[in-house]
N, C-alpha and C positions, 0 to 999 in steps of 0.2 A: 433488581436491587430493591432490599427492603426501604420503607419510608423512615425517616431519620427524623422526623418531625419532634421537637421536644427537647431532642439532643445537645448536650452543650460541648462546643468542638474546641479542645487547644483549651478547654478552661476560660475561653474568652466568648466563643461564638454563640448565641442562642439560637439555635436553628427552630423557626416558629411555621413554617408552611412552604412544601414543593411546589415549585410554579412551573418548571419543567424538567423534561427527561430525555436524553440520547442517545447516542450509541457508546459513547465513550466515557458520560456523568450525568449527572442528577443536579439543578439549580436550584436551591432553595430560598427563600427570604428569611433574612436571620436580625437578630439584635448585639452590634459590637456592645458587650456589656462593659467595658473599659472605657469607652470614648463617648458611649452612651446613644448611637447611631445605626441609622437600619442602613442594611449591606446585604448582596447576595452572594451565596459561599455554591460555588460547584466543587463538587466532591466527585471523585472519578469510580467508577462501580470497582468491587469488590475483584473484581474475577482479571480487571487490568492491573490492580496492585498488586498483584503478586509477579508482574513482568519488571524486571528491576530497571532493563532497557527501558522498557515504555514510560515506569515510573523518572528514570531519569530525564528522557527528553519531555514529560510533562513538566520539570521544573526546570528545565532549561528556557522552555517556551515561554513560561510564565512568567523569568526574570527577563528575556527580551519584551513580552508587549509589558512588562512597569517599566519599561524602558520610555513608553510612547506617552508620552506629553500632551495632549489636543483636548478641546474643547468638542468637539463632534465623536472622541472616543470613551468609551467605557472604559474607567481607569481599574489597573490592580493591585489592588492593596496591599496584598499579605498572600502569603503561603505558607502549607506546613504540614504536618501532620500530625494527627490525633493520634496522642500516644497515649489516655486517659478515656477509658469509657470503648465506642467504636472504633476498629483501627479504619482509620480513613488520611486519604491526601486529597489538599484542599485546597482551590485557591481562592480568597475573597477579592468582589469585584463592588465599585459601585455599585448601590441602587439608582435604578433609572426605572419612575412610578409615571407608566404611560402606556403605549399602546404599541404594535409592532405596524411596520410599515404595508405587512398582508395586511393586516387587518384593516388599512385605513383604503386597500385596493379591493377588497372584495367590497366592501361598504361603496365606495365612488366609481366602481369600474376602472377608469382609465383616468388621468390629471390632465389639466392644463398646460399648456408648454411653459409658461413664467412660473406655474406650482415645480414644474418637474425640475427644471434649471435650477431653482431653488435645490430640491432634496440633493441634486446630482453634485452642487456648490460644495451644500457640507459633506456630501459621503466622499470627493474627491480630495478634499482638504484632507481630511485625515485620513483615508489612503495614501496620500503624498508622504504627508510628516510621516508615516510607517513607511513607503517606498525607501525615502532616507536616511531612514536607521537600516535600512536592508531586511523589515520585516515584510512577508507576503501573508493577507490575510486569508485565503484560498476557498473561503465561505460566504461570498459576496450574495445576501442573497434577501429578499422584504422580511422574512424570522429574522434576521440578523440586523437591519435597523429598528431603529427605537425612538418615538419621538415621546418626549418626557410632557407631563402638564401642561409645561411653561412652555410650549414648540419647541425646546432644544432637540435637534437628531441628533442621535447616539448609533455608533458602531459597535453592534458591541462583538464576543467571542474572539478579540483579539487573543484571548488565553491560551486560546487554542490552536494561535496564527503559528509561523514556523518563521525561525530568521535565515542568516546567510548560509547556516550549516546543517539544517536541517530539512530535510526532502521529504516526500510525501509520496505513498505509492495506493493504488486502487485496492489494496488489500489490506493498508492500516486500519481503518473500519468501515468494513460495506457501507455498513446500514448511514453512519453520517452521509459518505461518498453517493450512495444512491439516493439519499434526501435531498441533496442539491443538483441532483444530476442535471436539471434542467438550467444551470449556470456555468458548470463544468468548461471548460478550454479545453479542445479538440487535444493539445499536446498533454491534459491530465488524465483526459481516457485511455488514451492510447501506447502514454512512455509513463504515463504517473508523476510525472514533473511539473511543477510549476515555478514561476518567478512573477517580476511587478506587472509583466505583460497580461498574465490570467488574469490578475486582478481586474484589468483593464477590459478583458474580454466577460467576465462578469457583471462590471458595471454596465459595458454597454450591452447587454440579453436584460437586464435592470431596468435601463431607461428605454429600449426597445417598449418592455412592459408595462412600463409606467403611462409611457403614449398611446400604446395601443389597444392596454387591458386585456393582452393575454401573451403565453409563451410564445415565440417563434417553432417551437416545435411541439406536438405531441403525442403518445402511442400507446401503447397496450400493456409496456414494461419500460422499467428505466434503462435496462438497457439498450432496448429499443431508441430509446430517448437521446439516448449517448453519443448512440451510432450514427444518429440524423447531423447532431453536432459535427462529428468527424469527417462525415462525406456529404454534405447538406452546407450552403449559402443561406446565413440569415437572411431574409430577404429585411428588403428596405420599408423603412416605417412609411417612408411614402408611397408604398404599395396598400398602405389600410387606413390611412390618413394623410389628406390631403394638403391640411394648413401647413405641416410642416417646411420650417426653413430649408432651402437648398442646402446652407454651410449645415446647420444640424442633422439633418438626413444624412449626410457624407461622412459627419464625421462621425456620427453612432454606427453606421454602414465599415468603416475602416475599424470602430473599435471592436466590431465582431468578425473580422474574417479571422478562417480557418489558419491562415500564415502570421504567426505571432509578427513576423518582421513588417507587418502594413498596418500592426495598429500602433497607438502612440507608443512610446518606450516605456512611459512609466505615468504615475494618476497625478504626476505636476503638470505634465507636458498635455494632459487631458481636457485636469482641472483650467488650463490658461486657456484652452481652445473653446470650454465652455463658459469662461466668462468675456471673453473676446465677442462671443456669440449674443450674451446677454448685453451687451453694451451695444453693440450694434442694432436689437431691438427695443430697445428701449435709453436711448444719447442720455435725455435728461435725468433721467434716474441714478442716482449715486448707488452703484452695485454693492451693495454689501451682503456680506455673506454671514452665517452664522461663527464666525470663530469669530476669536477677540484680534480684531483688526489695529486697535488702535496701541503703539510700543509703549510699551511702562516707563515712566522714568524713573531714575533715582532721585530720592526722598534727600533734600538739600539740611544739612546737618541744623538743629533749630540754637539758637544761642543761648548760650547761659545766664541765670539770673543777676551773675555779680556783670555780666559784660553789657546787658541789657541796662542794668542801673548808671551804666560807665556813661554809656553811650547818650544814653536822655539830659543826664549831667555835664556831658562838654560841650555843648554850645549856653549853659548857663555858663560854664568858666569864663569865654572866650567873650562873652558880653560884659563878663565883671572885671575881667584883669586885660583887658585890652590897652595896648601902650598908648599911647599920643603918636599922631599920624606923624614923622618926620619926612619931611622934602630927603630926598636922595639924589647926593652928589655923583661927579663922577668920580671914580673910587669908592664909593658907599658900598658896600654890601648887604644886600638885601638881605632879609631875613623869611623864610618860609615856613608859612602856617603850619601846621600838625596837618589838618585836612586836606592842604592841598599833596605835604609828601605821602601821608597817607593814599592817596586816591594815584598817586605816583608809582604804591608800589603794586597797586591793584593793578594799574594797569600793565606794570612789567609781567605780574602773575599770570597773568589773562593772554599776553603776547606768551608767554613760556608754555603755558595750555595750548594754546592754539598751538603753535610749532611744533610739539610732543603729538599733541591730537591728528595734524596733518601728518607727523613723520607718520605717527603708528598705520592711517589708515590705507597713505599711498605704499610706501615705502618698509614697512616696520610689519610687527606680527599681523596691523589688523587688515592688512592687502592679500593675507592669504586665502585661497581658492578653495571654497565646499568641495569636495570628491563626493561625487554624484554614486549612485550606489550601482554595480555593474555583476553583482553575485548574479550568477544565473545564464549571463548573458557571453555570446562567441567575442573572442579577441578583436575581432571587425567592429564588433555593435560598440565593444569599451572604448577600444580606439575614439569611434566615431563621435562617442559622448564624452571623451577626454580632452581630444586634439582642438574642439574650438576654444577649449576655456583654455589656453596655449598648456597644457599637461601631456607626460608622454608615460608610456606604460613600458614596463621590463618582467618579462617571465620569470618570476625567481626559482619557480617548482613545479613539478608537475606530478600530481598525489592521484593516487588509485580510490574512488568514492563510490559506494555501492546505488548513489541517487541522483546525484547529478550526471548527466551523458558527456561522452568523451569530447573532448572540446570547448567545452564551456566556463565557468570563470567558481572557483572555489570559493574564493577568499582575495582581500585587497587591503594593500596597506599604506595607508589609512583607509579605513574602511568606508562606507557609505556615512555621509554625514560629518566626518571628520574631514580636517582643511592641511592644505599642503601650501609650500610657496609659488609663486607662479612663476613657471617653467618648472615646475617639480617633477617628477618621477613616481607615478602608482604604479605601485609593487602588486604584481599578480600570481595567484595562485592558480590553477589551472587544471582540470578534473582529467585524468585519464581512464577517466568511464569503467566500471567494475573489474574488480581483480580477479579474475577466473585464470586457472591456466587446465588442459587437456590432461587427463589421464591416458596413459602412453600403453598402445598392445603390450603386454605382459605373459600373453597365451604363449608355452612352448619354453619360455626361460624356466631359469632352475631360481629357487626361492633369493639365496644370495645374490644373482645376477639383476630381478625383479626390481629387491629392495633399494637396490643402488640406484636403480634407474630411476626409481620415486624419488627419492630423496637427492638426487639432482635437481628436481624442481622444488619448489618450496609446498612440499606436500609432507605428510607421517606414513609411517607404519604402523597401521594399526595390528599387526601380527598376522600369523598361520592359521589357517583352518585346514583340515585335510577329507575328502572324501572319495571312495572309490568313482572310478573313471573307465567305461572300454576303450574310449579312442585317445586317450593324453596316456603316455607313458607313467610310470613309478615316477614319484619324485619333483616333475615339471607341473608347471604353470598352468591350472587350468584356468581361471577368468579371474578378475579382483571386483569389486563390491566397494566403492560405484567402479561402473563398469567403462571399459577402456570407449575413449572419444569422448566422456561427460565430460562437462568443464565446472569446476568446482573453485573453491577459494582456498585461499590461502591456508597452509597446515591442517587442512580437511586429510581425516585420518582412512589410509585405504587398509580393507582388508582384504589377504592373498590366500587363492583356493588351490590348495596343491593336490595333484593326484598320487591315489593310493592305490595306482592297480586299478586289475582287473578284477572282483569279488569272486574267490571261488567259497561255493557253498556246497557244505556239507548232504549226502545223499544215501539213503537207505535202498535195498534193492523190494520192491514191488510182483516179486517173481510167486503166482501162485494167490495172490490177492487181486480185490479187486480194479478191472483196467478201470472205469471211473473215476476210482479214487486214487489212484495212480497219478492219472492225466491230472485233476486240483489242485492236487498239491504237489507236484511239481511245476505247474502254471505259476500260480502261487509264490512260487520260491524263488521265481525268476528264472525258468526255463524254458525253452521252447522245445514242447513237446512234439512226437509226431507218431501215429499210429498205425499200425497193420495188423491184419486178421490173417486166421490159421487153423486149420482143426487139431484138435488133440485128443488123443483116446485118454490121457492121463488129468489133463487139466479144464475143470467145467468150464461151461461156453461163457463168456464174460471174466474169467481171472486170467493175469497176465502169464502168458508161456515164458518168454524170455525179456530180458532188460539191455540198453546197448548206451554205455558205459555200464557194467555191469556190477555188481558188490556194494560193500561201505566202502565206496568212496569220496574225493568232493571234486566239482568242474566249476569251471568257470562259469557267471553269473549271466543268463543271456544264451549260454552255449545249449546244440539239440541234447535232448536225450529220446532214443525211438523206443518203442513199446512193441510188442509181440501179443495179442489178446488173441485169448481163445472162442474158436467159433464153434465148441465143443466138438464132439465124437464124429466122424464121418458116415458110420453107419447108424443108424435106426432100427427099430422093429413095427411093425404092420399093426397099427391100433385097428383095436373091433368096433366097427362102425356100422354092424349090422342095423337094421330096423331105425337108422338116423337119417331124416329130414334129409335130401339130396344135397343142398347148398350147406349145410350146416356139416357132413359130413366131408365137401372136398375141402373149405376152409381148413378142417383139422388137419388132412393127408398134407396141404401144401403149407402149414406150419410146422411141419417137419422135412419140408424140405421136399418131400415128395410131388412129383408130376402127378397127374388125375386124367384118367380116359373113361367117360361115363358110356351107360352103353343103358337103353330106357328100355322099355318092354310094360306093354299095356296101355291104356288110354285114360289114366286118373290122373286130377289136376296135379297132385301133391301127393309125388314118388318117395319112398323110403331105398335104403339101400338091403339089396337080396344076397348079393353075394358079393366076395373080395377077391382079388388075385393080385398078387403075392396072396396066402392064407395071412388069416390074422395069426401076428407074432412070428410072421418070419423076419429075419436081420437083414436086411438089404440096404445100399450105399444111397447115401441123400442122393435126388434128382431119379432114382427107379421110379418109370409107369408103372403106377397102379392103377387097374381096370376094376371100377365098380358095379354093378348092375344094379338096377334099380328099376320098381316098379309099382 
């Protein structure tokens, strides 16, 4: 992706310098020229924006993390796209001006156990607050934290997280998926799946490294890397450090095994087991963590200037017009002050607060129970995290999903974060793991009979092809395209190969031409030739004597045709070979077919031949002795 430096995005954004680049977008630092504020704009490369799919679930994502509210996450601002100048889609996020969490581990090596508690505090905080909206952030990794100037840690590429509907496979984009590989969850290499648990098994490969100053695993390729994850036990930090607490060893040891079901459920149930742990080493210390811990109140409405003059003024009335004290009889009726019924009705007001306040909270909407976020997770695991908060769960559906695995939980209603009455009923949604159904044998059927049988399933027709066949009859079924036993989705379109016969091709007769080029081109045409010799007085040695199918006709494709080649004339005549080299002279005789009886005479190294029998130029039948003398 070209550099965008310069660019102004949506007519608002000044994009001023790339600070980084990935598999999937380009970060820039930008100037909101509206609000008058620095912001970083990721903008997704060129070559993803034209997936309209991709494009959509980029801004699906992006409206769940401005969903996520925390003081430990990178917030997002704004989405859109440039429809002025570069075409781009963009989402703007906080700037957070600091330094990333690698960078503060190659610098120190490894942390202290109270440094690392600390970072594990705020990254599990807002994992949590995201676990509860049902976002999964799936890039848990030291690029991915951020600590600002002022120490705030920041999470950031929420943009990029996925919510309850949205899955994640090893082939959305390598090059991300291979750059964390060393964080990866056993069940994201393997099925491509994630939920709050990976998160979980992330952070703790996180604080493994934090403690120890290096991965739990590493090799030659990321894949390799992966696959240690998959069939490989993290081992225990207190295998390479010793200080560590027994409860923290166990419990970074649980957040990394291999069986999602033994680490916590989610970065609440993490984050409580890591400050449970900080309290324990250090009683005195007020554990605070970096979110804002302390609850807002509402701002008490300030009084008006005519009620303020009211108010400073009635007790000058009440000392000027004050009556003369009278003794009170019985039967007197007293009389009561303005202040005392005043502070009479405050306190009626204040018992009516209070009674509203107690209804709402035991008994009234504000008694109702957060629904814990369960996307992802088997009917057992929701069960288990419904049934103590006294919540019961009911199957309402069961939907066919290309990412989540058969069994597992879709969708909830109300969903993660959202509140029910107690003893309520969450409504479950429930994945029956991708829609594939078989393509059905179709070899042998006639096209009509095919068609019907597809379209029984919730499969198309994608039409007739035809090409010739020796072994499928005219007319029937030769194979469909995809091919029978694949399992495919839903109105995935088939197309059906009917045969057209057996190809008969056309043939000219070769009779008298020659057998070489005979045998080529009928090889050639698709026949299986076969050949036999023959002498002929009429037809020269190498042109064919007879052809078998014989004439212009046509045969079938594949079918023999035999050849007849001529081995020329049977008889010969007697070459003169007088006064020739011995050896050079029986070569000639037996290139004709002729037998040779030499017959020497004299004592010189290198014989010539003296006489012939047969006479030179007699006619004689191939295979006659001829007797040469030589001497």
């Amino acid at each position: 992706m070209s550099d965008l430096s310069g660019e102004l995005i949506d007519g608002r954004y000044q994009l001023i310098s790339q600070i980084a680049q990935g598999g999937m977008a380009s970060i820039y630092s930008a100037l909101d020229t509206r609000l008058d504020r620095k912001v970083a704009v990721k903008i997704m490369h060129p070559h993803l924006a034209q997936d309209e799919a991709f494009v959509n679930r980029f801004i699906r994502e992006a409206k769940a993390a401005a969903a996520l509210t925390h003081p430990n996450a990178v917030s997002v601002q704004d989405q859109g796209w440039n429809t002025n100048g570069v075409p781009a889609v963009f989402i703007v996020m906080e700037m957070v001006e600091g330094n990333t969490l690698r960078e503060y581990l190659e610098e120190s090596g490894k942390f202290g156990i109270a440094q690392t508690l600390q970072y594990l505090t705020a990254i599990l905080g807002a994992l949590a607050a995201a676990h509860k909206l049902g976002i999964i952030h799936r890039d848990i990794k030291p690029e991915n934290i951020l600590i600002s100037h002022d120490g705030r840690i920041k999470i950031a590429d929420f943009g990029l997280a996925h919510g309850a509907l949205i899955g994640s496979t090893l082939t959305a984009e390598s090059s991300v998926v291979l750059g964390s590989v060393s964080y990866l969850s056993p069940e994201q290499v393997q099925r491509g799946i994630s939920d709050s648990r990976s998160d979980v098994y992330s952070t703790g490969i996180l604080a493994y490294e934090l403690l120890v100053g290096e991965k739990p695993f590493s090799g030659d390729s990321p894949i390799q890397i992966a696959y240690m994850h998959v069939n490989n036990r993290v081992p225990r930090v207190s295998q390479s450090r010793s200080d560590i607490p027994k409860e923290l060893d166990e419990l970074i040891f649980s957040a990394t095994s291999a069986n999602p079901d033994e680490r916590p459920r989610d970065a609440g149930i993490f984050l409580a087991a890591i400050q449970d742990i900080a309290r324990s080493l250090d009683p005195k210390r007020n554990q605070l963590s970096l979110e804002l811990d302390i609850p807002m109140q509402k701002i008490s409405e300030k009084p008006s200037r005519s009620k303020l003059k009211k108010s400073k003024a009635e007790p000058v009335k009440e000392l000027t017009q004050e009556k003369p004290v009278r003794e009170l009889t019985a039967g007197t009726k007293r009389r009561i002050s303005k202040r005392v019924r005043r502070n009479r009705i405050i306190a009626v007001l204040l018992a009516v607060a209070l009674g509203i306040g107690g209804w709402y909270a035991l008994i009234g909407p504000g008694s109702r129970i957060v629904v814990p976020s369960v996307v992802g997770a088997s009917l057992d695991e929701a069960n288990a995290a419904l049934t103590p908060l006294g919540l019961s769960s009911e199957v309402i559906e069961k939907r066919f999903d290309e990412e989540i695995e058969a069994g597992r939980i879709l969708e909830s209603d109300p969903s993660g974060g959202g509140k029910v009455d107690t003893g309520g009923v969450v409504k479950l949604v429930i994945s029956k793991g991708q829609e594939r159904y078989v393509i059905p044998v179709l070899t042998g059927l006639t096209p009509e009979v095919a068609i019907k049988t597809l379209t029984n399933q919730p499969l198309k027709s994608a039409g007739i092809t035809e090409e010739f066949n020796s072994t499928i009859p005219k007319g029937l079924v030769i194979s469909s395209n995809p091919s029978n036993g694949q399992k495919v989705k839903r109105d995935t379109p088939v197309t059906i190969l009917v045969s057209k016969g057996v190809e008969e091709i056309a043939y000219t007769t070769y009779v008298g031409q020659s057998g070489d080029q005979a045998q080529n081109e009928l090889t050639d045409a698709g026949f299986n030739v076969e050949s036999s010799f023959a002498y002929s007085e009429t037809i020269a040695a190498g042109a064919v004597i007879s052809q078998i199918p014989a004439g212009l006709v046509s045969a079938p494709k594949g079918s023999t045709i035999t050849l007849v080649v001529s081995k020329g004339s049977k008889f010969v005549f007697i070459p003169n070979v007088y006064s020739i080299e011995t050896s050079k002279a029986i070569a000639a005789l037996k290139d004709l077919g002729l037998k040779v009886k030499v017959r020497s005479m004299g004592k010189k190294s290198v014989k010539n031949v003296t006489n012939v029998s047969p006479k030179v130029g007699a006619k004689v039948l191939r295979g006659t002795v001829v007797t040469i003398t030589v001497g």
